[in-house]
VEXZA-306199 format. One record per residue (C-alpha): residue number from 0; residue in one letter; x negated, y, z. Coordinates in steps of 0.5 Angstrom, whole numbers. Example, Ala and Ser with C-alpha at 12.3 -4.5 7.8 and 13.67 -1.06 7.14 Angstrom:
BEGIN
PT	0	A	-25	-9	16
PT	1	S	-27	-2	14
//
This chain:
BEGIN
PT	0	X	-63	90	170
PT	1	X	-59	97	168
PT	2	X	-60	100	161
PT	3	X	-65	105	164
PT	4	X	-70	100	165
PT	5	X	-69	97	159
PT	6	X	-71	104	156
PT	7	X	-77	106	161
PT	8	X	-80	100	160
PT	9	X	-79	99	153
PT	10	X	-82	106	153
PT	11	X	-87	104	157
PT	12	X	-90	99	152
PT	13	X	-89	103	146
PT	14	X	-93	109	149
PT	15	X	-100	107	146
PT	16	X	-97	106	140
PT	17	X	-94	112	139
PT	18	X	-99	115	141
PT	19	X	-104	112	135
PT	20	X	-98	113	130
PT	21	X	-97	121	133
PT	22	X	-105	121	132
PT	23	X	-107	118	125
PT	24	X	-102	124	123
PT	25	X	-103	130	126
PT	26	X	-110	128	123
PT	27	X	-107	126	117
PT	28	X	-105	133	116
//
C-alpha cells in the first residue's frame, strides 16, 4: 500500500466527520 493510498483512504474515512465539524461551525457563526 503507497502513501497515496494511505492518504485517500484516510481522507475517505474523515470526510463525513469533517463534514459535521465544517457544519456545526459555519453554523456556529
Amino acid at each position: 500500500m503507497s502513501v497515496q493510498d494511505d492518504i485517500a483512504l484516510a481522507k475517505s474515512l474523515l470526510a463525513p466527520y469533517l463534514k459535521k465539524t465544517s457544519g456545526r461551525t459555519t453554523s456556529l457563526k
